[in-house]
C-alpha positions as CSV (number, residue, x, y, z in Angstrom):
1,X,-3.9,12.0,-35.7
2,X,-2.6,8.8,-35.1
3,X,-4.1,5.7,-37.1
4,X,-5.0,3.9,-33.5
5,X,-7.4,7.2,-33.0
6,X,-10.8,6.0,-31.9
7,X,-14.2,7.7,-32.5
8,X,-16.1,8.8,-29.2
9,X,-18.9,10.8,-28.6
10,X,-20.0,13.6,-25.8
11,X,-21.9,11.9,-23.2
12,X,-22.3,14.6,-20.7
13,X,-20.3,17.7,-19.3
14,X,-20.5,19.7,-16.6
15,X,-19.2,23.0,-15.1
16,X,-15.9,21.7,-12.3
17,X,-15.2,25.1,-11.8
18,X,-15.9,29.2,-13.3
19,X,-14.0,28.8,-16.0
20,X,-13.5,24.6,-16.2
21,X,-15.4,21.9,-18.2
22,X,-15.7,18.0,-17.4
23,X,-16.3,16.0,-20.4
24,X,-17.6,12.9,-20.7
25,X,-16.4,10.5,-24.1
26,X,-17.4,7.4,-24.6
27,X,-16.9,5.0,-28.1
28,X,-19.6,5.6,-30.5
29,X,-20.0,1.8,-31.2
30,X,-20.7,1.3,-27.6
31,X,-17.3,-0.6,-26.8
32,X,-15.0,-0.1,-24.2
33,X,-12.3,2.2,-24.6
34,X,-8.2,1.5,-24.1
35,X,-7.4,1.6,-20.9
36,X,-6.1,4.9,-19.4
37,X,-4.1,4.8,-16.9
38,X,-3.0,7.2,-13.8
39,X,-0.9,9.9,-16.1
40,X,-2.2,8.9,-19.1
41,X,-2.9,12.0,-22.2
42,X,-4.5,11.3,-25.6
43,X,-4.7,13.8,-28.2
44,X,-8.3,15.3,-29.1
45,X,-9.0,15.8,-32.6
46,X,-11.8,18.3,-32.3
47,X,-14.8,18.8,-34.5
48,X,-12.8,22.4,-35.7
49,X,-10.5,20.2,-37.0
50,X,-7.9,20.9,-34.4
51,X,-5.9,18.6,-32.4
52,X,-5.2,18.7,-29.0
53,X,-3.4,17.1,-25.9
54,X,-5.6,16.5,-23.1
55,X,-4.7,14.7,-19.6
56,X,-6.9,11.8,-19.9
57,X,-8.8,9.6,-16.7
58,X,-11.0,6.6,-17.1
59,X,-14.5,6.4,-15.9
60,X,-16.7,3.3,-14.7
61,X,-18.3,2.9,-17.6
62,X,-15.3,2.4,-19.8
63,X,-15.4,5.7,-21.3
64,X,-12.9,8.5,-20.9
65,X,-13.0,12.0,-18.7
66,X,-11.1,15.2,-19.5
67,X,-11.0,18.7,-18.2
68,X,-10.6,21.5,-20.3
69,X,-10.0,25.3,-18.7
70,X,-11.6,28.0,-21.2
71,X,-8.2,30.1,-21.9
72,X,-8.8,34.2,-22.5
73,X,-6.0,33.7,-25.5
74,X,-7.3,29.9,-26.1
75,X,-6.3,29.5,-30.4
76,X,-9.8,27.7,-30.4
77,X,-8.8,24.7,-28.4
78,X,-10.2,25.1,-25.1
79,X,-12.7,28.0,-26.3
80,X,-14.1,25.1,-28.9
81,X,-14.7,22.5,-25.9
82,X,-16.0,25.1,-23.5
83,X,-18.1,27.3,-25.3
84,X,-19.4,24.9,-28.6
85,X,-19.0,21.3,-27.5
86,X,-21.8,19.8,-27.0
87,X,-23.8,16.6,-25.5
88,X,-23.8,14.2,-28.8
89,X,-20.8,15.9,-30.6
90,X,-18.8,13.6,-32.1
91,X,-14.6,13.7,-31.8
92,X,-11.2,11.3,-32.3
93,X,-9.3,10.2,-29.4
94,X,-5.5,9.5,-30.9
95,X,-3.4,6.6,-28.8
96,X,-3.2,7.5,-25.5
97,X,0.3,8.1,-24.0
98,X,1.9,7.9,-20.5
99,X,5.3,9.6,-19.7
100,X,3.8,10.0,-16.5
101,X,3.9,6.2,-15.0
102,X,2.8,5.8,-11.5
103,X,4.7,3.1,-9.4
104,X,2.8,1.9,-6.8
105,X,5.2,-0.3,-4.6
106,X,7.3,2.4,-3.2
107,X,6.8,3.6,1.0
108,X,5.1,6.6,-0.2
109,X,3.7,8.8,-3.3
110,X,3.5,12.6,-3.0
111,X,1.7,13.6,-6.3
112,X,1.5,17.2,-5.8
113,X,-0.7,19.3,-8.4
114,X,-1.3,22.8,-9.2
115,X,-4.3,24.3,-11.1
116,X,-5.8,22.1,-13.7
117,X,-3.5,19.8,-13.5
118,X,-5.4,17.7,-10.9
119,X,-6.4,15.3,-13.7
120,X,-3.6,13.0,-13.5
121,X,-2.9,13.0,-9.8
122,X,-6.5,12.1,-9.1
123,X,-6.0,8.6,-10.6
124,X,-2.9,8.1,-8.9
125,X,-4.6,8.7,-5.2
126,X,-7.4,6.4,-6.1
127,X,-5.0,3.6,-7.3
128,X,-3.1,4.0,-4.6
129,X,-6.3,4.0,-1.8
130,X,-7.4,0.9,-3.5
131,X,-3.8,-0.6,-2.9
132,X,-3.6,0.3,0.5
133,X,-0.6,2.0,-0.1
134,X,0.4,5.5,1.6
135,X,0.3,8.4,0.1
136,X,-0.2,12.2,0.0
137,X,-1.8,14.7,-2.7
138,X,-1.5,18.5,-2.7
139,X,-3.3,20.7,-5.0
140,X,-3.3,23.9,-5.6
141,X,-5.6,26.4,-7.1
142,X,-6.9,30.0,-6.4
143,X,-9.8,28.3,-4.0
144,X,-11.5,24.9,-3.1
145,X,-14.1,26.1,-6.0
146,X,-11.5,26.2,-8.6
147,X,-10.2,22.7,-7.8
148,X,-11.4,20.3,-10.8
149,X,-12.9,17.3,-9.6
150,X,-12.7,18.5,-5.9
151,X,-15.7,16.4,-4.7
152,X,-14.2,13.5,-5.7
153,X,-10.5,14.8,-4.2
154,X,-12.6,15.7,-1.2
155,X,-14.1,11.8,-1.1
156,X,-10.7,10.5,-0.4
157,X,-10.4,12.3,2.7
158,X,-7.6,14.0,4.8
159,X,-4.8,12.1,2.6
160,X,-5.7,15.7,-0.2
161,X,-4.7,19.0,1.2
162,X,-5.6,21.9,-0.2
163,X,-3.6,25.1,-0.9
164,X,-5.8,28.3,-1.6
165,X,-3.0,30.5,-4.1
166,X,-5.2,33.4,-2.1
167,X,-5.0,32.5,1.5
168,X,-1.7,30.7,1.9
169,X,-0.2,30.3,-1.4
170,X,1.7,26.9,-2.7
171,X,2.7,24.1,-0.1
172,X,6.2,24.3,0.6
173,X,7.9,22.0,-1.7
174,X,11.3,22.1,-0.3
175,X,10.1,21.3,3.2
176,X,8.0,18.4,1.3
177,X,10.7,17.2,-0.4
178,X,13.2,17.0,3.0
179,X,10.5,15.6,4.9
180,X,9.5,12.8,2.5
181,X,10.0,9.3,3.7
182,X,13.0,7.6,2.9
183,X,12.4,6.2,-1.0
184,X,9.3,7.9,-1.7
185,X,8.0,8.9,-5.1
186,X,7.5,12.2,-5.7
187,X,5.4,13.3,-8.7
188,X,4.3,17.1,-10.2
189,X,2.2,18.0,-12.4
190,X,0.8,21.3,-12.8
191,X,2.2,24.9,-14.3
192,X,5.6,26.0,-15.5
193,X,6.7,27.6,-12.5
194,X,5.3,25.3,-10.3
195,X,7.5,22.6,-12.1
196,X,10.5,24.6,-11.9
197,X,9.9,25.0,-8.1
198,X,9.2,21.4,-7.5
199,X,12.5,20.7,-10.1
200,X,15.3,23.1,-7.7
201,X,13.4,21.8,-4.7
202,X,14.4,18.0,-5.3
């Protein structure tokens, strides 16, 4: 763990889907923590003494939010957070990093996203509502109900679509890609296949 690692506590978690937990973290001594921007991940060094990375969005209240999927062959990462963590526990955040950058003076964003990895796209859309700039987010998941953070997506109105993996299946990222405005930014996030898709398609 880095030596810029900060000590935070569990504030409050809830359920954002069957098998997902939101966590809360705020700084023990009550400060405000770095800043995290749109894409930003910090590593997590758990009370079981494991470290792990986690995308990582900022709240309101200065504190941190991160959503962690409870994995059926989880190592004791994600099966520590979901099924031990608590309200109060105590935890290191290590320097938060961003190889995902958003630019928000382009024509247009497309920051599609597919199953948990709604985390970092979710910044981006609210950045970019509170610029006024234009922009598009897909996400993708088995159903509306296993979307993380989908009442907040939904609260940004028809700019999120949907795609139910049972129903339809994965927005067509080649026809996104052609149609695309002239110098847009396009952005994925989500998991390996999906990235390779998105990758051949632009």
């Amino acid at each position: 763990m880095s030596g810029a690692a900060v000590e935070v506590h569990v504030t409050a978690m809830r359920l954002e889907g069957p098998d997902i937990v939101r966590c809360e973290l705020h700084a023990v001594d009550g400060r405000a923590l770095p800043p995290a921007g749109p894409g930003a991940h910090g590593g997590l060094l758990l009370p079981n003494g494991l470290t792990r990375p986690y995308s990582v969005a900022a709240n309101e209240e200065g504190g941190y939010v991160i959503a962690v999927r409870r994995q059926a062959s989880s190592r004791g990462g994600s099966a520590h957070v979901c099924d031990r963590l608590r309200v109060g526990d105590r935890l290191q955040v290590g320097q938060l990093r961003n190889h995902f950058p958003l630019v928000q003076d382009v024509p247009h964003t497309h920051p599609p996203a597919g199953g948990l990895a709604t985390p970092p796209p979710l910044p981006m859309a609210r950045a970019l509502q509170r610029a006024g700039r234009d922009w598009t987010l897909h996400c993708v998941a088995r159903d509306a109900a296993s979307v993380p953070f989908v009442r907040g997506l939904r609260a940004l109105g028809n700019r999120v679509r949907i795609h139910s993996t049972r129903s339809g299946g994965r927005p067509d990222l080649v026809g996104l890609v052609r149609d695309a405005p002239a110098e847009s930014h396009l952005y994925c996030c989500g998991p390996t296949s999906m990235l390779q898709d998105f990758a051949a398609a632009s």
